[in-house]
N, C-alpha and C positions, 0 to 999 in steps of 0.2 A: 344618289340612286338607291331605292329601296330593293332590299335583298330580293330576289325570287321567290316565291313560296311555291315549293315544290308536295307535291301530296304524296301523301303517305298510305298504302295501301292494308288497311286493315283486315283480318283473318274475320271471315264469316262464319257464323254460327250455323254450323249442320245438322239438322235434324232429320232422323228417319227411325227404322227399325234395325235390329242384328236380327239375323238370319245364320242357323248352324247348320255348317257342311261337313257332311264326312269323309274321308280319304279315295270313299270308294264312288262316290259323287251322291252318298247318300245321302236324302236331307234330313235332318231332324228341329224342322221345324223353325218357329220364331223364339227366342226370348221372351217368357210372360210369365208374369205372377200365378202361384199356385206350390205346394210344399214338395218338395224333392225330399229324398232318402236325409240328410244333413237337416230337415227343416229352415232351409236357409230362405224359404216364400219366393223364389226366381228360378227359372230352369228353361229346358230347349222340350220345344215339345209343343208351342201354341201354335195355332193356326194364324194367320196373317193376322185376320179380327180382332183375335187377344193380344196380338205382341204390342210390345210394353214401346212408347215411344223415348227415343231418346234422345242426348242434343250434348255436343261438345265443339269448340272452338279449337279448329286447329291450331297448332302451334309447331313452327318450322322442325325445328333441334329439340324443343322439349318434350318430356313426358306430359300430358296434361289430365285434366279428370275427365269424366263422361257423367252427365245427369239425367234422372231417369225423371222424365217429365210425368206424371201423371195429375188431370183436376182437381182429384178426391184427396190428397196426403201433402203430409209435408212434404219437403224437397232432400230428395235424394241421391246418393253416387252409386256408380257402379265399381264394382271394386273385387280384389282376391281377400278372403279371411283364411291365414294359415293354418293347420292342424296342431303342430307342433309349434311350440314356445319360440325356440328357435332355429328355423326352418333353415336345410342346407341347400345350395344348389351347384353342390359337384354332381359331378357323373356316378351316375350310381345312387344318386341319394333315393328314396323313395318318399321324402318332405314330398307333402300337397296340399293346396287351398280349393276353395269352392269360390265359385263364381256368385257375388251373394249383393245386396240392397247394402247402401251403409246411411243410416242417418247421419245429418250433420250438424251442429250447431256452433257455428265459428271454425275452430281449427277441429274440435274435438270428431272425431268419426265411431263409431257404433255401428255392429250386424249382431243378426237375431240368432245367428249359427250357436253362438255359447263356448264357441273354443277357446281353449287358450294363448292361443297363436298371435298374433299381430297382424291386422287387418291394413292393408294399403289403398289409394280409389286415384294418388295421381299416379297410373302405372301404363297407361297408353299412349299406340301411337297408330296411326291406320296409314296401310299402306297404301302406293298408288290405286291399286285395284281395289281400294277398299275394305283390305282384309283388318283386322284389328289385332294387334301384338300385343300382349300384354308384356310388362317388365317385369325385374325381381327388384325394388329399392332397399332393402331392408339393411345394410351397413355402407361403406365408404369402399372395403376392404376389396368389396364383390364389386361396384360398381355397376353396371343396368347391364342386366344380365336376360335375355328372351325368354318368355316360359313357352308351355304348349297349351293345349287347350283337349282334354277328350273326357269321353262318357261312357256311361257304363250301357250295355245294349238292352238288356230286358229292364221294362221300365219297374212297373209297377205302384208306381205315387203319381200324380198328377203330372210333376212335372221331370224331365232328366239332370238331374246336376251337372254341373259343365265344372270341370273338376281344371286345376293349373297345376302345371309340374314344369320345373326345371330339367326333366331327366324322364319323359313321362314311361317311355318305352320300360325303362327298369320299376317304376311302380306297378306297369298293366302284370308285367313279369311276376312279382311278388307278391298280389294280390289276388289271383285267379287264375284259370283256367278261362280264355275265351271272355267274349262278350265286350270286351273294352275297347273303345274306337278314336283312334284320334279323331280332333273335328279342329273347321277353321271358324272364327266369327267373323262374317262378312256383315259389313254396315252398308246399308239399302235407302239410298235419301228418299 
């Protein structure tokens, strides 16, 4: 008797837009190309029209990538580029990345940000509702650690930087007075 063949259900490929929510149910718009404060060329602030399509394959337990589909360009990740060289994520830290484009060529990853920091693109995970988590991967020691996601309120560049922190409440803290807003990234099939 020949064995059964039982099928095996494979993860579909989702594609839509992120859409950025603010705490206060404010919206700041779609994800789309254009320079933010960091010149990192992606930020919150397009209207449906411009937002940037995207496409990642779930994966149950693991972190996976997200890629930014566009006709015109190479093929691209979505991804955090650190500040600092070696970014912490205790409490209290005030380490932060930008939410940035990474080219890819093989293993190799690249963004246009210019920091020094270490830049990561497999750091997602989307929740039931959609929302999108980013990770912290960057040692063994830490292990996946949640970041946040917020923005700075007065715009004034094209686009808002969607900034990641570990600790983000203690960075809004240290860097200003006002204007700083947590936000969530909702993924929109």
């Amino acid at each position: 008797m020949a064995p059964a063949f039982i099928p095996v259900a494979l993860p579909v490929p989702q594609k839509g837009r992120i859409k950025v929510l603010g705490e206060d149910c404010a919206e700041y718009g779609y994800v789309g190309d254009g320079q933010n404060v960091y010149h990192a060329g992606i930020g919150a602030g397009a209207p449906e029209t411009e937002a940037i399509i995207f496409c990642y394959l779930p994966l149950k337990d693991d972190l996976f990538e997200i890629e930014i589909q566009r006709s015109d360009s190479k093929p691209q990740l979505l991804g955090a580029h650190w500040h600092a060289p070696n970014p912490s994520t205790s409490v209290g830290s005030i380490d932060f990345a930008v939410l940035a484009a990474f080219n890819y060529e093989g293993l190799r990853r690249s963004s246009k940000t210019g920091w020094g920091g270490p830049g990561y693109t497999q750091i997602w995970k989307v929740g039931p509702d959609n929302t999108l988590h980013p990770y912290f991967v960057g040692n063994d020691t830490v292990g996946h650690k949640q970041l946040q996601f917020f923005v700075h309120e007065p715009g004034g560049h094209q686009r808002r930087a969607v900034d990641v922190a570990a600790d983000a409440g203690a960075f809004m803290v240290k860097h200003g007075p006002g204007g700083w807003k947590l936000v969530e990234l909702l993924f929109e099939p």
